[in-house]
C-alpha positions in Angstrom: -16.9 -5.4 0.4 -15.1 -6.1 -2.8 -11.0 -6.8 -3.3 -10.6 -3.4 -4.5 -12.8 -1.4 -1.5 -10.2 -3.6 1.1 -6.9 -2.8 -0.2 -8.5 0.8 -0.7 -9.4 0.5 3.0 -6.0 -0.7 4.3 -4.0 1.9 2.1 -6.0 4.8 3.7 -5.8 3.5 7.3 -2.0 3.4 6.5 -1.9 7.1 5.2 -3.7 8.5 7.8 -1.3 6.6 10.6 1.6 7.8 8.4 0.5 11.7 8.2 -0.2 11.1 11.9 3.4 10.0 12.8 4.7 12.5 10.5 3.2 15.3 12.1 4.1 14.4 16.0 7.7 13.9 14.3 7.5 10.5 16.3 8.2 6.5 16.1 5.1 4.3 15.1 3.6 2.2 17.9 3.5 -1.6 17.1 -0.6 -1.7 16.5 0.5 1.5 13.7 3.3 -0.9 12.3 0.8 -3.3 12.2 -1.5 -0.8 10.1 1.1 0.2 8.2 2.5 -3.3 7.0 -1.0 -3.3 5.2 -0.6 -0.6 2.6 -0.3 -2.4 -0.7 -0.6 0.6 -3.2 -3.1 1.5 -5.5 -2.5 -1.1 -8.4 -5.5 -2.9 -7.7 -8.3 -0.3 -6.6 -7.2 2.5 -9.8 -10.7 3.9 -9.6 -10.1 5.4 -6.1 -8.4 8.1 -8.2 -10.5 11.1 -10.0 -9.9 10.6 -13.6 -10.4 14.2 -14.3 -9.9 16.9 -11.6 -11.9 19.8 -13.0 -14.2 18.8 -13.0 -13.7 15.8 -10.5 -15.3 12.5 -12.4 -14.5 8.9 -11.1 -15.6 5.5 -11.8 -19.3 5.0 -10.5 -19.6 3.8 -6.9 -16.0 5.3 -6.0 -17.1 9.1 -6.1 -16.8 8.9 -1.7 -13.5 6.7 -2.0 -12.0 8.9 -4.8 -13.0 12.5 -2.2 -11.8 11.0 0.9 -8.2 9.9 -1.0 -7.8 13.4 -2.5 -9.1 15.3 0.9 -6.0 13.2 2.4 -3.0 13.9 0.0 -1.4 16.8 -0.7 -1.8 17.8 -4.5 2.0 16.2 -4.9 1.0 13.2 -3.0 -2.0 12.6 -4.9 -0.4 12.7 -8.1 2.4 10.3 -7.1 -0.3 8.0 -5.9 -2.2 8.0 -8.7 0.8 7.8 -10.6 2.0 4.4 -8.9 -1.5 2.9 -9.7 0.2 2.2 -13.3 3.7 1.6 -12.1 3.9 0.9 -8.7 4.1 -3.3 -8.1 4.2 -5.5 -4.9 4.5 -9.2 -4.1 1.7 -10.3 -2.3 2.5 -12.2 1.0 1.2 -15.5 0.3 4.0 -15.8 -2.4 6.5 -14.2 0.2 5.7 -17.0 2.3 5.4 -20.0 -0.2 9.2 -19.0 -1.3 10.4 -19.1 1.9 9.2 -22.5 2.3 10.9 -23.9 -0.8 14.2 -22.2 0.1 13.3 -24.7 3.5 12.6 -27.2 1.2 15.8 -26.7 -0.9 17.6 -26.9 2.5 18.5 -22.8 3.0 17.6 -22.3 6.5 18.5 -20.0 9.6 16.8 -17.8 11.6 18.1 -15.1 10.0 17.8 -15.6 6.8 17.9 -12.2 4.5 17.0 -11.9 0.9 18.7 -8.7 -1.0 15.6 -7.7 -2.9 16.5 -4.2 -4.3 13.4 -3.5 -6.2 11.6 -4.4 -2.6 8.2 -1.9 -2.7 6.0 -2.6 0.4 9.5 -4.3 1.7 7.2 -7.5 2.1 10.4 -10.1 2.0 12.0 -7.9 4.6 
């Protein structure tokens, strides 16, 4: 499975445990936090998206990705998602984690130690 089909994946699983929360009007379960800590946008998988939608082309080998994505999403939520593709940014968690190590190293430490990120996306500094 390449990069791209994994963080394709994840967001999906995410989606559907987020519509599914949404729609019981209810408070995720730890094993859905889990799930949904591993949404990561669409930056990186951009042909899970239909380039055209009448009629519906997509990158070849993503035409069963790019259905199951628009199937999901509401027309507004599809074009917000496919929007973010070109504008939507995260920072991945093993630079989360080497940062936190050298504000350790520079001597910043606590156990509740809280970074003001206001541009925070996925919220992975949180």
């Amino acid at each position: 499975m390449s990069f791209a089909s994994k963080i394709f994946e994840l967001n999906l699983d995410a989606i559907r445990v987020l519509k599914d929360i949404e729609s019981k009007d209810r408070l995720a379960t730890d094993e859905e936090k889990s799930i949904l800590s591993c949404y990561q946008g669409f930056r990186g998988c951009t042909q899970a998206f239909f380039k055209t939608i009448e009629p519906k082309t997509t990158t070849n080998g993503w035409e069963q990705q790019a259905k199951q994505l628009y199937d999901l999403l509401s027309e507004q939520e599809y074009k917000l998602a496919r929007d973010s593709a070109a504008n939507a940014f995260f920072t991945p968690n093993y630079i989360v984690k080497d940062m936190y190590k050298a504000l350790v190293f520079m001597g910043v430490e606590g156990k509740h130690l809280s970074i003001f990120e206001p541009g925070m996306g996925t919220g992975n500094f949180l």
